[in-house]
C-alpha positions in Angstrom: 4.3 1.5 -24.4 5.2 -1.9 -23.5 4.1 -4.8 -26.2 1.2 -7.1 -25.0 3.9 -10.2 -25.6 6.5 -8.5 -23.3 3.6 -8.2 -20.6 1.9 -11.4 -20.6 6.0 -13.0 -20.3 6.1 -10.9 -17.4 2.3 -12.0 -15.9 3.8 -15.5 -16.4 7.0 -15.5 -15.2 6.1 -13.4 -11.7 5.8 -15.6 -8.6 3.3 -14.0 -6.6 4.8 -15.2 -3.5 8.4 -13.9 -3.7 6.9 -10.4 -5.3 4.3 -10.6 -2.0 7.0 -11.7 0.4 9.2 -9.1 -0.4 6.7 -6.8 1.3 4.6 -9.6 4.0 6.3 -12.0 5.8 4.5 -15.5 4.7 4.6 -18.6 5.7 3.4 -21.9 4.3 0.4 -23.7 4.9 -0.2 -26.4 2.4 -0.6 -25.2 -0.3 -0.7 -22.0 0.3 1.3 -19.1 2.0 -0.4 -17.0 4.5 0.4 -13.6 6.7 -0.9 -10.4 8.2 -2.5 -8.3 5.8 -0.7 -5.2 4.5 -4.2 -3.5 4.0 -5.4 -3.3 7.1 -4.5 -3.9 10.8 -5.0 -7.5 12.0 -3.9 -9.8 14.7 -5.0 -12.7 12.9 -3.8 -13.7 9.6 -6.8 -13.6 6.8 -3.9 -13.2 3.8 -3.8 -15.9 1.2 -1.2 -15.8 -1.5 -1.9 -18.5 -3.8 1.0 -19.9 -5.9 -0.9 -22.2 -7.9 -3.2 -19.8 -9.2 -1.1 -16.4 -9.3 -3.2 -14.9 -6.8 -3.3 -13.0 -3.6 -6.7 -12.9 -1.4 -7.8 -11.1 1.8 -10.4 -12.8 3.1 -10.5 -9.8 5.6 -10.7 -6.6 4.2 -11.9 -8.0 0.6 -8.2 -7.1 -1.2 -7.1 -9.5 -3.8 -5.0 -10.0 -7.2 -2.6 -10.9 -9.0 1.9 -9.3 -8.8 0.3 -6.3 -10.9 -2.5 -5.3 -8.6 -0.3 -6.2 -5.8 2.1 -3.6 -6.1 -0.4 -1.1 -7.5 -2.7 -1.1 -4.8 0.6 -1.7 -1.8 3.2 0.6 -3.9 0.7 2.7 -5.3 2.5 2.3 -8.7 1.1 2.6 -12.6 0.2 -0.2 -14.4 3.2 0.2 -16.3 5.8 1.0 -13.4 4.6 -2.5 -11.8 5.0 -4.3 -15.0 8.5 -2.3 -15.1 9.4 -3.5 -11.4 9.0 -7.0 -12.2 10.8 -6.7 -15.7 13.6 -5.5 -13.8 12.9 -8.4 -10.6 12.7 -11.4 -13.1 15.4 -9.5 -16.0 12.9 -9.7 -18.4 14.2 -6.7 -21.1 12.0 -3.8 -21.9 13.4 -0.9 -24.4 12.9 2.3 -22.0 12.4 5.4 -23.8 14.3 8.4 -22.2 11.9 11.1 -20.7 11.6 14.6 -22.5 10.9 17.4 -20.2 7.6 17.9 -21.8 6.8 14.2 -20.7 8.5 14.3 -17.4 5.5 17.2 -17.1 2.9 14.9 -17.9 3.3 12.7 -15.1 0.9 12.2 -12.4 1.4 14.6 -9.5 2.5 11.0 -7.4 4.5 10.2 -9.7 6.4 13.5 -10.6 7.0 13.5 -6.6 8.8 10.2 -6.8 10.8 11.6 -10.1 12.0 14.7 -8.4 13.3 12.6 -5.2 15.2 10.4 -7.5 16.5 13.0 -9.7 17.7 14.7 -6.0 19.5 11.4 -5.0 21.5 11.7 -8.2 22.5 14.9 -8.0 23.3 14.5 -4.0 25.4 11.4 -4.7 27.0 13.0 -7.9 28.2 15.8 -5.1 29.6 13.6 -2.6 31.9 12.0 -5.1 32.7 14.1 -7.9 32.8 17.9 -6.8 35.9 19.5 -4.6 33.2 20.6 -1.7 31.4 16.9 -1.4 34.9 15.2 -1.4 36.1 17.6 0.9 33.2 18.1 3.4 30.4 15.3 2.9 32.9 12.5 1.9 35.2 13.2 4.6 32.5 13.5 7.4 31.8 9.3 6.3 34.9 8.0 5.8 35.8 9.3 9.6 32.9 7.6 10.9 34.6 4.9 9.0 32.0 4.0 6.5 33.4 2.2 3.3 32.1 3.5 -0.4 30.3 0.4 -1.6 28.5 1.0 2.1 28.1 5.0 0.8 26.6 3.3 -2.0 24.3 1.3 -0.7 22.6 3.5 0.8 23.1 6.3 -1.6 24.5 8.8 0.7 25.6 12.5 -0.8 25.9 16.1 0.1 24.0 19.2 -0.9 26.5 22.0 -2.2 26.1 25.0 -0.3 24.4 27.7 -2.7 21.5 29.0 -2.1 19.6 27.4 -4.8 22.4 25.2 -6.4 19.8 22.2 -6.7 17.3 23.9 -7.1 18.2 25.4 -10.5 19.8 22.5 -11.7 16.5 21.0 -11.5 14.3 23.2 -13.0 17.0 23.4 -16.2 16.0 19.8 -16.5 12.5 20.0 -16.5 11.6 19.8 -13.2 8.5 21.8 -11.6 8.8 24.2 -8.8 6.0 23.0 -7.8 6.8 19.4 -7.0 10.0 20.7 -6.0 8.1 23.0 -3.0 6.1 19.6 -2.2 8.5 17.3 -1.8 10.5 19.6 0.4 13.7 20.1 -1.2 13.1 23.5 -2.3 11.8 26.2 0.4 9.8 28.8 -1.4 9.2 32.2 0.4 7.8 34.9 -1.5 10.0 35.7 -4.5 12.7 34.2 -3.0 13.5 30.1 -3.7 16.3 28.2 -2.2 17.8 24.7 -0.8 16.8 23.0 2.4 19.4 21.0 2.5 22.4 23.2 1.4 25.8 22.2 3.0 24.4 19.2 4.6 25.2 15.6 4.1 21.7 14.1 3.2 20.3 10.7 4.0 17.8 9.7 1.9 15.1 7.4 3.2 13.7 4.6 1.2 9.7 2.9 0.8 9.6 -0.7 1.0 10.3 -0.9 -2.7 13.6 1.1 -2.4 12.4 4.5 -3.8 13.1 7.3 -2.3 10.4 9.3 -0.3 12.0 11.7 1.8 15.7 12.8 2.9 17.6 13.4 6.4 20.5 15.7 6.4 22.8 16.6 9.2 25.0 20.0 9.0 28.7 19.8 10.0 29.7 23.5 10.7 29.3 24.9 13.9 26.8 27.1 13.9 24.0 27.4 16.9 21.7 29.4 14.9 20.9 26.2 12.5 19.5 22.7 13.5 22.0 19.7 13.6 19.4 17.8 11.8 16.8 19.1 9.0 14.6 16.6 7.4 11.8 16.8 4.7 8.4 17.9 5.3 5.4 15.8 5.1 4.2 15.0 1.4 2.0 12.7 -0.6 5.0 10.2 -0.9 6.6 10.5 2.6 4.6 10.1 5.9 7.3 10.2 8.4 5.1 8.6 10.8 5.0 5.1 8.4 8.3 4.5 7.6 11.6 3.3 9.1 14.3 4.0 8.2 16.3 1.2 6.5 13.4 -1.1 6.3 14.4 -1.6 2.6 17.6 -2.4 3.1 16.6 -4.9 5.9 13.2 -6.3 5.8 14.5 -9.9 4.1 17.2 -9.8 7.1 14.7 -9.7 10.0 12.7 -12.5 8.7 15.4 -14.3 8.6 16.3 -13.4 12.0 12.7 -13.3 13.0 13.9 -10.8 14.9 14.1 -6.5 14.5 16.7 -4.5 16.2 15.8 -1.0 16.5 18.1 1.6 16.8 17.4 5.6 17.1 19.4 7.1 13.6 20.7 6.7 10.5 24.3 6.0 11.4 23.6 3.4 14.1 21.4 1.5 11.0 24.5 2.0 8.4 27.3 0.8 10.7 25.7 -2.5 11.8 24.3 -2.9 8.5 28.3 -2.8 7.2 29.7 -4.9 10.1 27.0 -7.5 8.9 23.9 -7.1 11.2 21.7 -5.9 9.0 18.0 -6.7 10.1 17.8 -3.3 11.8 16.0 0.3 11.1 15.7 3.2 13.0 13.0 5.3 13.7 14.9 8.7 13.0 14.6 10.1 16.3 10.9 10.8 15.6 8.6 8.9 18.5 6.9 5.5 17.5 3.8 5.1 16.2 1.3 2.5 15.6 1.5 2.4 12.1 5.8 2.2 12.2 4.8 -0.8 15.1 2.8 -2.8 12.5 5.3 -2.0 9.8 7.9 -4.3 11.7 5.2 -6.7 12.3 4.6 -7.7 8.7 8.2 -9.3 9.0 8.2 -10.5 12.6 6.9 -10.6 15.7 10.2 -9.8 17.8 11.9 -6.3 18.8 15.1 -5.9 20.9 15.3 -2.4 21.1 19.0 -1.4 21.5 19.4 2.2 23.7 22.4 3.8 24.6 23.4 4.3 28.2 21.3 6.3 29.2 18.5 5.8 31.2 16.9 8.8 31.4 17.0 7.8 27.3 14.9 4.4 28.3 12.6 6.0 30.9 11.5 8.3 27.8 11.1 5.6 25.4 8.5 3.6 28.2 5.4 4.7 26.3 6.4 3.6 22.6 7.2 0.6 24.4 4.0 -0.1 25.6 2.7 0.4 22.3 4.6 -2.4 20.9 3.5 -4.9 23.8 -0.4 -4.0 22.8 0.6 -5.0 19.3 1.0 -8.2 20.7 4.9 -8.2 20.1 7.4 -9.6 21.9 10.1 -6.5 23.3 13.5 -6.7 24.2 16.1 -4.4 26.0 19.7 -4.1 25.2 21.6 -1.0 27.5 24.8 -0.2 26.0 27.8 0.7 28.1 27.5 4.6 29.5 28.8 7.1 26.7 28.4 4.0 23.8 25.4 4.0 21.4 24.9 1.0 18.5 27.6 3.2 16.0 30.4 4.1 18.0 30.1 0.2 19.6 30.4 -1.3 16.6 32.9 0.7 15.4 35.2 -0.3 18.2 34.5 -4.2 18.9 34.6 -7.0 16.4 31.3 -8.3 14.9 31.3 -11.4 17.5 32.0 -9.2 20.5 28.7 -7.4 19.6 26.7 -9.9 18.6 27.4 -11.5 21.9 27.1 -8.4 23.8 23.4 -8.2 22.0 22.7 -12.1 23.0 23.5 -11.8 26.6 22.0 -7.8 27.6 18.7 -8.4 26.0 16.7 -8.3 29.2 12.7 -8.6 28.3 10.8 -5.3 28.4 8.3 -6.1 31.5 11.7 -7.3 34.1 14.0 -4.9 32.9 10.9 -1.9 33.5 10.5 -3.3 37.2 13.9 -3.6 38.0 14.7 0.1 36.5 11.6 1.5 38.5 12.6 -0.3 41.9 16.0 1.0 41.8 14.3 4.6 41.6 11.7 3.5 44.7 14.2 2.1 46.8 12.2 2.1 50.2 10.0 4.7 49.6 6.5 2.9 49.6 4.4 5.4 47.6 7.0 5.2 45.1 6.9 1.3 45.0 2.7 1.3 44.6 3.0 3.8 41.8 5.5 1.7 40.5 3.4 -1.7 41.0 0.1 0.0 38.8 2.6 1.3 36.2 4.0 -2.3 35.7 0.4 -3.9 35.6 -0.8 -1.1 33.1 2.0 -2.4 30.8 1.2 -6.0 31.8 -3.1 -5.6 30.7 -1.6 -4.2 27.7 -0.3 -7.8 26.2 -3.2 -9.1 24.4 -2.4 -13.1 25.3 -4.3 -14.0 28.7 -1.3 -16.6 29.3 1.8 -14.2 29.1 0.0 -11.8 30.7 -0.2 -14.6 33.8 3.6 -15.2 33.2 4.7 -11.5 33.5 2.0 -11.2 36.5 4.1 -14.6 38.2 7.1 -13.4 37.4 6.8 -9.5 38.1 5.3 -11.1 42.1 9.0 -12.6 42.2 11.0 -9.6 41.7 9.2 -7.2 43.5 7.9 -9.1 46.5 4.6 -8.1 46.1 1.6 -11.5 46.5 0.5 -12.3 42.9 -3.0 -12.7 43.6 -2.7 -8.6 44.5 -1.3 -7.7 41.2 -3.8 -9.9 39.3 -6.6 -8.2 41.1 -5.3 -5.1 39.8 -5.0 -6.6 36.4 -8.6 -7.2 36.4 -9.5 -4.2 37.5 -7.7 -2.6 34.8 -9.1 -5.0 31.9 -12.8 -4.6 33.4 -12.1 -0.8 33.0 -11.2 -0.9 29.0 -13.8 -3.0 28.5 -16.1 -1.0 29.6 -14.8 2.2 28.2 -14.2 0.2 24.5 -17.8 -1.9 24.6 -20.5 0.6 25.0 -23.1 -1.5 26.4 -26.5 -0.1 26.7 -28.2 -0.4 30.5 -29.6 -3.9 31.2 -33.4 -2.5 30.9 -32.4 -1.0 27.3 -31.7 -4.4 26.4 -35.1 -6.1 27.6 -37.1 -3.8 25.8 -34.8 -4.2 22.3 -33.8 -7.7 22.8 -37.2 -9.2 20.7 -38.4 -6.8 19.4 -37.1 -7.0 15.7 -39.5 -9.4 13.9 -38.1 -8.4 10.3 -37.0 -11.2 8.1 -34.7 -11.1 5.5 -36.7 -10.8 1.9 -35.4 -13.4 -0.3 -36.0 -13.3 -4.0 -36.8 -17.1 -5.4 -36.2 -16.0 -8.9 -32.5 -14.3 -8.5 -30.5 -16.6 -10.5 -27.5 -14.4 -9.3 -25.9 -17.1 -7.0 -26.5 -20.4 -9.3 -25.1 -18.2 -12.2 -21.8 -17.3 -9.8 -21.4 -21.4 -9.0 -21.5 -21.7 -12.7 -18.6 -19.1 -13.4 -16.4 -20.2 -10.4 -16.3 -23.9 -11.9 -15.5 -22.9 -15.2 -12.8 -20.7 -14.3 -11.7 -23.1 -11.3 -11.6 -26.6 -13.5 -12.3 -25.1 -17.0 -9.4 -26.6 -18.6 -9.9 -29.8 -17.1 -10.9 -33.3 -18.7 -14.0 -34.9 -18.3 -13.4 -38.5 -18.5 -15.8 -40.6 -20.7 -18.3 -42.8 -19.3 -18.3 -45.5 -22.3 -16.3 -46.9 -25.2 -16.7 -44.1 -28.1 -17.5 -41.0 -26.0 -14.4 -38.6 -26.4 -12.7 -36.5 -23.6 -14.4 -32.9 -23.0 -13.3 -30.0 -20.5 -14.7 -28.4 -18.4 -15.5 -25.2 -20.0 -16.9 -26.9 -23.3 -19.5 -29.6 -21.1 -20.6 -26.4 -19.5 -20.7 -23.8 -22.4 -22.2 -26.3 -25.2 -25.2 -26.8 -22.6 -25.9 -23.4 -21.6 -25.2 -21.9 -25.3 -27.7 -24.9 -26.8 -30.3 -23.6 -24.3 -29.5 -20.4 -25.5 -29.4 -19.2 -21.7 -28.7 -15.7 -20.2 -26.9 -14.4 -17.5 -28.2 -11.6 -15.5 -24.7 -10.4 -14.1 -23.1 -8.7 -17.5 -19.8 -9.4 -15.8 -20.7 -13.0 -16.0 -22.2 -12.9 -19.4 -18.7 -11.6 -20.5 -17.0 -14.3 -19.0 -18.5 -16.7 -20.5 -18.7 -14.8 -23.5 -15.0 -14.9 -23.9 -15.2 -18.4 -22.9 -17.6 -18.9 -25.6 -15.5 -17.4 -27.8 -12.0 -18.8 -27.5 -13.9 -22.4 -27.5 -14.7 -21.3 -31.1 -10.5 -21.1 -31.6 -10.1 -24.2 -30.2 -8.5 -22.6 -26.8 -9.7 -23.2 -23.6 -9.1 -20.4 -21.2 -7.2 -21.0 -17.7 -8.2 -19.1 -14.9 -5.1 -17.1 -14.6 -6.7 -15.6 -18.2 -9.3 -14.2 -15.9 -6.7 -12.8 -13.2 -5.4 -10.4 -15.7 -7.7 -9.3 -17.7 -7.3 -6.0 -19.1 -10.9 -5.4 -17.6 -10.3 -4.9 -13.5 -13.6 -5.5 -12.5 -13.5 -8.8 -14.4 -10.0 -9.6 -13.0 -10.9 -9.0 -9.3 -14.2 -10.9 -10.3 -12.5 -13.9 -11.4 -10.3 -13.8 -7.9 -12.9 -13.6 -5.9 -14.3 -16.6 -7.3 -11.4 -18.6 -7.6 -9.8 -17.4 -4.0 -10.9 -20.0 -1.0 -9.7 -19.5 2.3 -10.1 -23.4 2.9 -7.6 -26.0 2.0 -8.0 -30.1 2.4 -5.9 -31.3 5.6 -3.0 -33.5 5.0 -4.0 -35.8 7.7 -6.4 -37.4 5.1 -3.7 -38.0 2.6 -1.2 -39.1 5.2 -3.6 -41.4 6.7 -4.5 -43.2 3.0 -8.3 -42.0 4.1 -9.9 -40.9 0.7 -11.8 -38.2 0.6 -14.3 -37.0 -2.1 -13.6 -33.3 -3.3 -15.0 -31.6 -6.3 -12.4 -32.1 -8.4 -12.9 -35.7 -8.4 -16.2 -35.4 -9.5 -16.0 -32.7 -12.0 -18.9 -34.3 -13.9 -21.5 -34.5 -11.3 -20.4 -30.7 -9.6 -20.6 -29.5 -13.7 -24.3 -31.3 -14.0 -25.5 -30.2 -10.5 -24.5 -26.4 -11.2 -25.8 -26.5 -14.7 -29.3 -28.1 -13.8 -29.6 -25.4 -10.5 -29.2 -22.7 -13.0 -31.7 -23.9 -15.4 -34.0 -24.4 -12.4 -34.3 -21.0 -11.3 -35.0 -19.9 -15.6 -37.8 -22.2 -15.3 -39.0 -20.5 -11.6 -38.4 -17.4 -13.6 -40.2 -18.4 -16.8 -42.9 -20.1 -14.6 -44.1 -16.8 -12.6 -43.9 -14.6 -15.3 -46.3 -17.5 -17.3 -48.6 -17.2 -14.3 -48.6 -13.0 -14.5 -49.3 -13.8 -18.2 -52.7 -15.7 -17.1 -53.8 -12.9 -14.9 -53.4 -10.2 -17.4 -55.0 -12.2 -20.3 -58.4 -11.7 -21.3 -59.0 -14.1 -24.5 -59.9 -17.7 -22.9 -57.8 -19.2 -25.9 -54.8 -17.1 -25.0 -55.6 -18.5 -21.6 -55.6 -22.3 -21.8 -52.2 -22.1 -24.0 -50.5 -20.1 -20.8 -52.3 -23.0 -18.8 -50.8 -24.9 -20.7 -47.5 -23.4 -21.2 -46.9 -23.5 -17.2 -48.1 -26.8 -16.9 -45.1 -28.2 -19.3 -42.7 -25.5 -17.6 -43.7 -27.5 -14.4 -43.4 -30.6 -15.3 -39.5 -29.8 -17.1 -39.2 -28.4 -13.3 -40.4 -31.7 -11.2 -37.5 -33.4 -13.9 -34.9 -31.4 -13.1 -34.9 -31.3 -9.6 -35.8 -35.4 -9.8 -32.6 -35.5 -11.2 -30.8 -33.3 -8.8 -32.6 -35.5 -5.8 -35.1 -32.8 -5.0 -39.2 -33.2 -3.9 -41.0 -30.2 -4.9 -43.9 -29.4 -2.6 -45.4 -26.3 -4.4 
């Protein structure tokens, strides 16, 4: 258990932009730091990370929080592993406990999978350096491919003694299920029988975006044609082969740096550039790219130079991943290495500068180096050339941007001497065909006869305070612990919070939203201490639904240009008129009571049946009108009913 002092110095010290940016590439817009959410797929960025208020805020999907909830909801952490992640990000001390075996069985079934991956990194790395076998076999197989330890390290590299269930027992004598062993991959289970996957391999392990380990590769070194050269794990509630890269970890603050992604097909072409000092690269493990791998580089930039070996067959192959990244709306280059080299073994054989300028001067883009591949292979063969032409426009449609797309189109008419205006009729024809096939229009007659025929209006309820009681909420909690200047000699300074809460409390006034009610009943009640809350109070409450309440109502996604300021134009915002915006939202609120109490005084007079009780609900309404004509004088309203 973790004191409530130690947590609230870690809720304080976190800076939700450097915990966010570790995982979404940001980038400042006044005040405020914005990107592509890491929630759900957008071109567009609707992420708001605000450093002022401690906050994060989709105005997309609806996600939103504070560093806690961040990693939570992205890193699918405990409450207590975040608050443990940022201890150990800011070096804030916690006293860990050491895990019993009956413990390390109470763990979530997530959780337990993470612990039995990291407990199998140990042991692998304990193999590599401090067993005759891993010294003489793994540790051998990296030093000649000429990797240094602290590079070993890194990356946590070992080898998998080979016994049948040499890990596997070693793990179960500390504590470890079977089960999770089975799920995670590292034990094969058959019948009676249990032993190793990974046995006299060298294993790679492969990291999340926070660094823990999810899943392994590992390659065999004996010659043997009845086993595969490579064996990785299976899919698991941790590790979906399909999302990750591998080395992303290691290199996601590299390539925004770079704002650019180099991206390499294995493990050692990722570990040797990474220790000649190139490091914003990851590999996709041999596996094919997806969408979701595509979108994982995008968080960070926007750029891919794709580095193949020399090959082409290799690149032919690789065409429809490609394409994939151009519908992303990414920018994709080429780099061919020389026949029989690949990213390791060049490395390993040129200094850093020779391949960095190799890199700067073969990157060809994607869309020219395709069309001058493919018209090598046509040569003069015409049927060859118009299949090559559609191919090249079918890549070309798939750029979202209208203007590259007009570029490639120009510059794809140059180099293979075909008249623009025919390829960007074949564009069109292609576009026109998605459209159709994405948009499911109905037939124009369908349309006529729906077009007017819905004559439903929206029901709105007059007497649901609901909204004037959420402006009310959002201003304490936005400018609670702000002062109120005094309008004469003698009157004394007031926040915020106390104008609001002494006026609503001497009314003795209710919210309908309990989640509002217990906002400002804390508010109410800290007031009594002589505290006044801040917002960030709200952010992380123990109560989530009252935390992700308070966001909401605190996140904007609009922010006051700097062209006023810069121009010395003054512009009237709410928080230079705290008074008036407190006034106004208390006197709307008190409005719709009186609506409230005024209808209900009216069903009063309809059920009556004593004329005495009668005349004083007459006259009860009557005074509830005329405190309603006074209110909304003063908030610059005419009342017509």
């Amino acid at each position: 258990m973790i004191k409530p002092q130690t947590i609230q110095e870690i809720l304080e010290t976190a800076r939700i932009e450097e915990v966010v940016g570790v995982f979404v590439s940001l980038r400042k817009r006044g005040m405020n730091h914005i990107g592509l959410c890491p929630f759900h797929n957008e071109k567009t960025p609707s992420f708001t990370v605000s450093p002022s208020k401690g906050i994060y805020k989709c105005f997309g999907c609806g996600k939103a929080g504070n560093s806690v909830n961040f990693l939570m909801e992205h890193e699918h952490y405990t409450y207590p592993e975040a608050l443990r992640y940022l201890a150990d990000k800011y070096q804030i001390e916690i006293e860990e406990e050491q895990q019993t075996p009956e413990q390390v069985k109470a763990l979530s079934e997530q959780e337990s999978l993470f612990h039995v991956t990291s407990f199998a990194q140990k042991y692998f790395s304990n193999n590599l350096f401090n067993t005759e076998e891993g010294k003489a076999i793994g540790l051998s197989y990296f030093k000649e491919r000429e990797f240094k330890e602290d590079t070993i390290k890194k990356f946590q590299l070992g080898y998998c003694i080979d016994k049948w269930e040499g890990f596997t027992q070693h793990a179960l004598n500390n504590g470890y299920k079977l089960t999770y062993l089975e799920k995670t991959g590292l034990t094969i289970v058959k019948e009676d029988k249990k032993y190793d996957r990974f046995r006299g391999r060298v294993v790679f392990p492969i990291h999340n975006l926070s660094g823990r380990v999810i899943g392994y590769g590992a390659r065999i070194l004996k010659s043997d044609s009845t086993k595969p050269k490579y064996v990785n794990s299976p899919e698991s509630e941790i590790y979906n082969k399909s999302k990750v890269l591998y080395g992303i970890y290691f290199s996601r603050n590299a390539i925004i740096k770079n704002d650019n992604c180099f991206l390499v097909e294995g493990y050692t072409d990722v570990i040797s550039m990474h220790q000649a000092g190139i490091e914003n690269v990851v590999a996709s493990s041999g596996t094919s790219l997806t969408t979701d791998q595509i979108r994982l580089i995008k968080r960070y930039t926007s750029n891919v130079t794709i580095l193949f070996d020399g090959d082409p067959a290799g690149v032919k192959a690789s065409f429809r991943g490609v394409d994939m990244i151009l519908e992303q709306g990414m920018n994709v280059k080429i780099v061919l290495f020389p026949e029989g080299e690949d990213p390791d073994s060049y490395v390993r054989t040129n200094r850093i500068s020779e391949v960095e300028k190799f890199i700067t001067k073969g990157a060809n883009d994607f869309i020219i180096f395709k069309t001058n591949l493919l018209l090598k292979e046509s040569a003069n063969d015409p049927i060859k050339k118009a299949s090559l032409i559609k191919e090249i426009v079918n890549s070309i449609a798939l750029i979202p941007d209208g203007i590259f797309r007009s570029v490639y189109i120009r510059e794809c008419s140059n180099v293979m001497e075909v008249p623009e205006q025919s390829l960007m009729n074949e564009l069109n024809r292609i576009l026109r065909r998605r459209y159709k096939t994405q948009h499911k229009i109905p037939p124009e007659e369908e349309i006529q006869q729906t077009e007017y025929t819905d004559e439903k209006q929206i029901q709105v309820d007059n007497f649901d305070c609901e909204y004037k009681e959420k402006d009310i909420i959002r201003l304490i909690l936005t400018y609670g612990d702000k002062t109120i200047p005094p309008d004469g000699e003698g009157d004394l300074e007031i926040t915020v919070a106390e104008f609001i809460v002494n006026d609503i409390k001497n009314d003795e006034l209710i919210f309908q939203n309990p989640y509002y009610q217990s906002i400002f009943d804390e508010y109410v009640s800290e007031l009594e201490k002589n505290d006044v809350p801040t917002g960030k109070y709200f952010i992380n409450h123990p109560d989530n639904k009252i935390a992700k309440l308070a966001i909401d109502l605190i996140a904007t996604p609009y922010e006051l240009s700097k062209y006023w300021e810069k121009n010395m134009i003054p512009v009237a915002s709410e928080s230079n008129k705290l008074k008036k915006a407190a006034i106004s939202s208390i006197l709307s609120f008190k409005d719709k009571k009186v609506d409230l109490l005024m209808m209900q005084a009216l069903q009063e007079i309809k059920e009556a049946k004593d004329n005495e009780e009668i005349m004083l609900l007459q006259h009860k309404y009557q005074n509830l009108k005329r405190i309603s004509k006074e209110i909304n004088a003063r908030l610059g309203r005419v009342i017509t009913k």
